[in-house]
KEDRENFI-571770 format. One line per 5 residues: number of its first residue (from 1); for each residue y, x, z of C-alpha. Coordinates in nm, 3 decimals, padded with zeros to 5 digits. Example, Ala and Ser with C-alpha at 12.3 -4.5 7.8 and 13.67 -1.06 7.14 Angstrom:
% KEDRENFI-571770
1) -00.450/01.230/00.780 | -00.106/01.367/00.714
***
This chain:
% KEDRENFI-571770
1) 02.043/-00.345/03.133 | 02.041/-00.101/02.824 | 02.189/-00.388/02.571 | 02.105/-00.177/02.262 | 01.771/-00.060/02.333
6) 01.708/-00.452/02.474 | 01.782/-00.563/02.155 | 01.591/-00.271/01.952 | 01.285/-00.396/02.122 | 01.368/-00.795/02.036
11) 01.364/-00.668/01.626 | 01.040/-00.453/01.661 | 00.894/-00.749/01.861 | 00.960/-00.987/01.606 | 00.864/-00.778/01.341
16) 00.552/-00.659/01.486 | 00.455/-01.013/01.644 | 00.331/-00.876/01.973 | 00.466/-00.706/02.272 | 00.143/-00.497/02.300
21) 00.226/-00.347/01.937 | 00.541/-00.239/02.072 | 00.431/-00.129/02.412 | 00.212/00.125/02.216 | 00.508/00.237/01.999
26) 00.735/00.323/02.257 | 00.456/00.439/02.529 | 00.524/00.195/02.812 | 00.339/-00.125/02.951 | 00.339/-00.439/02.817
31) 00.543/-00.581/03.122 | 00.834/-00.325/03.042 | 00.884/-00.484/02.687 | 00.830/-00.877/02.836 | 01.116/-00.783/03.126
36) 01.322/-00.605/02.862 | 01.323/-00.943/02.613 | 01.312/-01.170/02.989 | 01.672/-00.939/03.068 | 01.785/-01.066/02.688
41) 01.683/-01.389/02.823 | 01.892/-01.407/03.116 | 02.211/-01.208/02.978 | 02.259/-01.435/02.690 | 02.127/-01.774/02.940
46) 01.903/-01.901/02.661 | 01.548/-01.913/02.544 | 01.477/-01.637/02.264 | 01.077/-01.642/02.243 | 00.809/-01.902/02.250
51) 00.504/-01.717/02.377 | 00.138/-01.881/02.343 | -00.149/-01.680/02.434 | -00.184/-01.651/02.059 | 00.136/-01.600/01.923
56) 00.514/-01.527/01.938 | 00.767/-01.687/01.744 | 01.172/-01.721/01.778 | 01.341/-02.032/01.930 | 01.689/-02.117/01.717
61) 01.881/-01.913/01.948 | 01.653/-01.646/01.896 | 01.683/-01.659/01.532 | 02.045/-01.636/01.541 | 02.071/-01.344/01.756
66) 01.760/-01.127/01.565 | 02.004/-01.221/01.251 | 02.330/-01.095/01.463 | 02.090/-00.786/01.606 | 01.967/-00.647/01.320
71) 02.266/-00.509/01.149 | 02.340/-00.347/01.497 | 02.008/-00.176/01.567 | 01.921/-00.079/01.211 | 02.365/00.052/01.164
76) 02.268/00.291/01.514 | 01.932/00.397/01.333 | 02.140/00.506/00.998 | 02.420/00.650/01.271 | 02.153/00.888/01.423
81) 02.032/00.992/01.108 | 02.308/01.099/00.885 | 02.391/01.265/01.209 | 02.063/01.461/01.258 | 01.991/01.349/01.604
86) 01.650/01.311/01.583 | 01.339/01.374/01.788 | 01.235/01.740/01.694 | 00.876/01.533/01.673 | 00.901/01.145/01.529
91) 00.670/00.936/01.778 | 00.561/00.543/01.706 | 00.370/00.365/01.503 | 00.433/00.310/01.094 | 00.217/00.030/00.912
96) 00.163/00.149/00.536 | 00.039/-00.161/00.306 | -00.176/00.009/00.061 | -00.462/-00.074/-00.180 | -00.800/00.069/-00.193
101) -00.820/00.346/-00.371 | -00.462/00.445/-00.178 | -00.602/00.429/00.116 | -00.902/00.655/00.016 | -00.629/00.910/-00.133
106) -00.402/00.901/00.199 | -00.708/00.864/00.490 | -00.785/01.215/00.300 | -00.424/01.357/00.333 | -00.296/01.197/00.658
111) -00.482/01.410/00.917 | -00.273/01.687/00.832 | 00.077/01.512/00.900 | -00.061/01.390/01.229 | -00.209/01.731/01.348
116) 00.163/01.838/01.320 | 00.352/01.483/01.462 | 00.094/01.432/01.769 | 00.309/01.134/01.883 | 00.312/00.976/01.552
121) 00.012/00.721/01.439 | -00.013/00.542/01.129 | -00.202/00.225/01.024 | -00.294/00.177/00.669 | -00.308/-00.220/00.602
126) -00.535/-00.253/00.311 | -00.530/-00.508/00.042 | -00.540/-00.493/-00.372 | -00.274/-00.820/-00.312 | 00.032/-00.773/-00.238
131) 00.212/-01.010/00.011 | 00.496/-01.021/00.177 | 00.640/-00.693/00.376 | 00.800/-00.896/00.667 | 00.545/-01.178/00.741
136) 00.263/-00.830/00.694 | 00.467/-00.653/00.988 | 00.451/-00.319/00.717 | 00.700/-00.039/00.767 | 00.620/00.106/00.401
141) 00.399/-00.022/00.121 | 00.253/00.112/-00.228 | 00.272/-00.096/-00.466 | 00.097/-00.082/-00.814 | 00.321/-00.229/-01.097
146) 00.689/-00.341/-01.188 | 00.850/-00.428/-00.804 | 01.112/-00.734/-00.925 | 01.192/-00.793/-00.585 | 01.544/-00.700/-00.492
151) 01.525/-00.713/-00.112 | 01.299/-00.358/-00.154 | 01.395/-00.038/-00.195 | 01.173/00.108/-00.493 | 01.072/00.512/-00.545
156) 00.849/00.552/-00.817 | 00.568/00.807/-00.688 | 00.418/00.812/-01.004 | 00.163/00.632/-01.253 | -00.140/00.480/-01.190
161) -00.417/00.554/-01.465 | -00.762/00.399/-01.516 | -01.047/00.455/-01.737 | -01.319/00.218/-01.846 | -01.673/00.374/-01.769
166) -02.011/00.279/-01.723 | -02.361/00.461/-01.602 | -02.534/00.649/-01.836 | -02.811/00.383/-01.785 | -02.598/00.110/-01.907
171) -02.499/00.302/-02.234 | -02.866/00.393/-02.307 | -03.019/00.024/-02.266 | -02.690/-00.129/-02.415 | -02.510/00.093/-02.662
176) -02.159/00.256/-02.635 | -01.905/-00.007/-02.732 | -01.634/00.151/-03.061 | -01.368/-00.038/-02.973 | -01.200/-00.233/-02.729
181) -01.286/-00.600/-02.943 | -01.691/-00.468/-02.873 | -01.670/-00.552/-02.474 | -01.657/-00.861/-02.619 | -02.055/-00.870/-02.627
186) -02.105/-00.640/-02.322 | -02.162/-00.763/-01.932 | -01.789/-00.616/-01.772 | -01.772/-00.600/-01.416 | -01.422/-00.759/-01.304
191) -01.194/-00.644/-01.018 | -01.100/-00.950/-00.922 | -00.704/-00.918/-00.806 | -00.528/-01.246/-00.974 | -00.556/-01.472/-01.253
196) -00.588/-01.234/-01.535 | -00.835/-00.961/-01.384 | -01.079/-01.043/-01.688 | -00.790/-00.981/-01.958 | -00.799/-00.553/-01.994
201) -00.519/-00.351/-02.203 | -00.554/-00.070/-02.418 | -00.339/00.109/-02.657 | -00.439/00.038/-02.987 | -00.293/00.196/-03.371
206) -00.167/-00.159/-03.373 | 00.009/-00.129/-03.055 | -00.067/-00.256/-02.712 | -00.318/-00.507/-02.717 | -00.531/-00.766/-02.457
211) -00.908/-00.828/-02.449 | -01.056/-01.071/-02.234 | -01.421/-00.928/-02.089 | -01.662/-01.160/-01.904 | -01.985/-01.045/-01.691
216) -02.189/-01.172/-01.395 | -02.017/-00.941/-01.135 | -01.668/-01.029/-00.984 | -01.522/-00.821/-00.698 | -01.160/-00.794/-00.492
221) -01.297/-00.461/-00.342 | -01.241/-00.193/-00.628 | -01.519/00.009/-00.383 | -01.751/-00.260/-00.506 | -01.661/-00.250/-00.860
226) -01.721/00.107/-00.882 | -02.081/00.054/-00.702 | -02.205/-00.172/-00.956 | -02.101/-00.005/-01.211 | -02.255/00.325/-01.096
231) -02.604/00.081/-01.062 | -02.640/00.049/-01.450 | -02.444/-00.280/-01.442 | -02.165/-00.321/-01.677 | -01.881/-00.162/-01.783
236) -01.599/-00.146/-01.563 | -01.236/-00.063/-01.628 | -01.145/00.154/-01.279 | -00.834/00.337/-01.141 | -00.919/00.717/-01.290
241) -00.905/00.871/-00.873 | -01.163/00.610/-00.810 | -01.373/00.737/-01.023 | -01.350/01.169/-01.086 | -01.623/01.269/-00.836
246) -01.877/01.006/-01.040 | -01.704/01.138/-01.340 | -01.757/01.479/-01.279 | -02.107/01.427/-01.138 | -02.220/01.240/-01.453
251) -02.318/00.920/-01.204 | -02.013/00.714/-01.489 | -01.922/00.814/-01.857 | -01.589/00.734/-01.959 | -01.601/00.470/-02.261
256) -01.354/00.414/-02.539 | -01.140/00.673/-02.461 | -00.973/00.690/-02.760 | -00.824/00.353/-02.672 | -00.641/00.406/-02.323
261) -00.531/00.167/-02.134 | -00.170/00.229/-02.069 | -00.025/00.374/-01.724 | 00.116/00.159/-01.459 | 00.416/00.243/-01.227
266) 00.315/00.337/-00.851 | 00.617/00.277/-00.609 | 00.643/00.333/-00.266 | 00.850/00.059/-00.105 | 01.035/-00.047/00.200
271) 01.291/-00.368/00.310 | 01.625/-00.279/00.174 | 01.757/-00.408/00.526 | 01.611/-00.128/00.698 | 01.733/00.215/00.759
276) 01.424/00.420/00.776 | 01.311/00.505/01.130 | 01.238/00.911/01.156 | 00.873/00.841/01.203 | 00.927/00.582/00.903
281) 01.087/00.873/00.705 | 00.865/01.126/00.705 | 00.547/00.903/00.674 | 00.753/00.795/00.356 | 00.854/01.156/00.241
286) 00.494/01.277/00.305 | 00.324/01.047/00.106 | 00.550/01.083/-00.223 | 00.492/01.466/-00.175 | 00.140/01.403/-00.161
291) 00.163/01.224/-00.450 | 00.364/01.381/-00.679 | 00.070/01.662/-00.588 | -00.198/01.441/-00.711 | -00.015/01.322/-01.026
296) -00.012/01.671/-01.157 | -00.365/01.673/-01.107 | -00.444/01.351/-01.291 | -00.243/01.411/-01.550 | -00.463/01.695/-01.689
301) -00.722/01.478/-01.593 | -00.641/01.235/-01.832 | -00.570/01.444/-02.143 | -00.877/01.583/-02.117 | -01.068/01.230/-02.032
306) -00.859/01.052/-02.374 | -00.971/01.324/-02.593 | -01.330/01.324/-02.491
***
């Protein structure tokens, strides 16, 4: 029995949560990954997996050796990297947590790195909430705001900007508000992501300050938010590469644009515990290329859409 790899398929088992997950990654059957962990099994004469037609989870002893495992798999992965022995093509599978409006930017940009990896796929796990990396099986993850969690390691890949806009329709049958205080008396469509979606930022002379908008129309989907808003709605306050093509088109106006509301840090995140995998790396790599790319894009953007 190949100890190492063994125990390289008892980590990406538990952090996947099925053997099938893995038996794609690594391009073998099912059974080879069950007879690999059954080989674990039998080496170390104790249980390591409870397995229910509907899920996997560790048994003590399993939990102590994944603990005692880890260090060893992820040490060889760091080993053959700083040494360069990689696959001249990275193969496997890499889960990205993203939100929306990432995963409209990267299902645009993607194609490209996989016309030139063939053996490399990538899964983009979609939600504006963030949870947690480990129990979410995710290799990589943006992440939209401050990251205070010190078991990730943070890159900032740039700023998220948004843009409060509305359909002409709206503006015509309701007025433009002046300022931020007039949404006050205006039907706001909320993107409902946590307890204070309804409470909107600008910049202000006075300094940063916090509104709190009401309307009839909640969504979690951003997608949604941007539809309703396009139907003559309400005003809606929307990430700014949501929004260009209706922008551009005339379909939204921006609103109140001398009152921004302030840029928020984008990171790109992974498990501080984890030496990136070469299909990991490159995914990672590639997407803060990618955006960097689109920040310099946005940022003209935005000049031009607070000065209008």
């Amino acid at each position: 029995m190949d100890l190492l790899g063994a125990l390289g398929v008892l980590v990406r088992v538990v952090e996947t949560g099925s053997f099938s997950a893995v038996a794609r990654e690594r391009e073998v059957s099912q059974a080879a990954v069950a007879r690999q962990i059954s080989q674990l099994e039998e080496h170390f004469g104790v249980r390591l997996l409870h397995r229910t037609t509907r899920k996997l989870s560790l048994t003590d002893d399993g939990q102590m050796l994944l603990g005692l495992a880890r260090p060893v798999v992820d040490g060889v992965d760091g080993m053959e990297a700083a040494l360069g022995r990689q696959r001249a093509s990275p193969v496997g599978l890499v889960r990205v947590g993203v939100t929306v409006t990432g995963s409209r930017f990267l299902a645009q940009r993607l194609p490209s790195l996989l016309a030139d990896h063939p053996g490399l796929k990538v899964e983009l796990v979609v939600s504006d909430r963030f949870g947690d990396m480990i129990e979410d099986r995710l290799d990589l993850a943006m992440r939209v705001g401050e990251v205070t969690d010190a078991s990730l390691v943070v890159r900032r890949s740039g700023t998220a900007w948004f843009v409060v806009v509305a359909a002409p329709s709206y503006i015509e049958r309701n007025g433009r508000p002046s300022t931020p205080a007039d949404l006050a008396s205006h039907t706001c469509i909320v993107h409902d992501i946590g307890p204070d979606s309804n409470v909107w930022t600008f910049v202000t002379p006075d300094g940063s300050q916090q509104f709190h908008v009401s309307g009839g129309f909640l969504a979690n989907d951003v997608g949604a938010v941007r539809v309703a808003a396009r139907s003559g709605y309400g005003i809606a306050l929307l990430p700014l590469f949501e929004v260009l093509d209706d922008l551009h088109s005339g379909m939204l106006v921006s609103v109140l644009s001398e009152f921004p509301a302030p840029g928020i840090p984008l990171n790109l995140v992974y498990p501080s515990r984890r030496h990136l995998a070469p299909r990991t790396r490159i995914v990672f790599e590639f997407i803060v290329e990618q955006a960097r790319q689109i920040q310099a894009m946005l940022a003209t953007v935005t000049d031009k859409t607070h000065t209008a």
